[in-house]
C-alpha positions in Angstrom: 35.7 1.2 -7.1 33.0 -1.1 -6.0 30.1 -2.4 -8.5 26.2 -2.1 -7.2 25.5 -6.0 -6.9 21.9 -7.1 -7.1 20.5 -8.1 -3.6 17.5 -10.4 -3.4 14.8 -11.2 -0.7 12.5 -13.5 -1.4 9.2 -13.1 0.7 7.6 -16.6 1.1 4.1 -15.8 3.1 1.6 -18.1 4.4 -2.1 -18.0 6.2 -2.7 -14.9 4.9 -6.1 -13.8 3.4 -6.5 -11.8 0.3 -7.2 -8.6 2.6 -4.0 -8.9 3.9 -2.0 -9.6 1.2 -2.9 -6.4 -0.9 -2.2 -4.5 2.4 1.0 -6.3 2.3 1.8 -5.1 -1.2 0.8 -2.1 -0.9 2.7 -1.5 2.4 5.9 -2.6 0.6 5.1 -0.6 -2.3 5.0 2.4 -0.6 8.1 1.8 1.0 9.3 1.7 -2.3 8.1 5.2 -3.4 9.5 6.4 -0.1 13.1 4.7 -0.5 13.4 6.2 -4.8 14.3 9.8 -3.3 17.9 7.4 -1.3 18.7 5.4 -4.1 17.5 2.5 -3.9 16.3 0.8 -7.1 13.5 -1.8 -5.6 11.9 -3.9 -8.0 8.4 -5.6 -6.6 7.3 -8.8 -8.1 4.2 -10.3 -7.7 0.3 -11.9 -9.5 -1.3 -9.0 -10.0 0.9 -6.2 -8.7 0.0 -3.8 -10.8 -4.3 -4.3 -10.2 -3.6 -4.1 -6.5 -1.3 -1.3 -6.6 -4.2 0.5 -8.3 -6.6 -0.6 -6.1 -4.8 0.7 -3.4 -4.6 4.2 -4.7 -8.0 4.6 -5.8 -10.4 6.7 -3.6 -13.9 4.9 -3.4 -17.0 5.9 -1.8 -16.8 5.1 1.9 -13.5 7.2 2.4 -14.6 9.8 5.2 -17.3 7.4 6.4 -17.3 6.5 10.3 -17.2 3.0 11.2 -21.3 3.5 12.6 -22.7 4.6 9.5 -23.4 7.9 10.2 -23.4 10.7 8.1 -20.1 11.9 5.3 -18.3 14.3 7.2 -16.3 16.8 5.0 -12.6 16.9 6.0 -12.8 20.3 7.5 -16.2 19.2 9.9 -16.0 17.7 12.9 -18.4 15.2 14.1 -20.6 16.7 17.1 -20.9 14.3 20.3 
């Protein structure tokens, strides 16, 4: 019978701006939460993993705005053209 043997990847990233690096994390995170249900056991590791993986689930106020500006649309409304 064959043991489980730990597997590393180390993830050295560079000219990235702080926008892209949560997204980053976050990305990998939720391939993470998608991979738990196979069997996997992936451990993240990173400053500040926890704040950005918060971040990155909270809802703020702009979610359901357009890009122009214009008026909150409810989920079920459609915006007229």
């Amino acid at each position: 019978m064959q043991k489980n043997k730990d597997r590393t990847i180390t993830l050295k990233v560079n000219n990235i701006t702080s926008k892209q690096w949560t997204n980053l994390v976050i990305e990998l995170n939720l391939m993470v939460e998608a991979w738990k249900p196979y069997g996997p056991n992936i451990k993240l590791k990173t400053y500040n993993l926890d704040r950005i993986i918060k971040w990155g689930r909270s809802k703020n106020e702009n979610t359901g705005r357009n890009r122009r500006g214009g008026p909150k649309l409810e989920s079920h409304e459609e915006l007229e053209i």
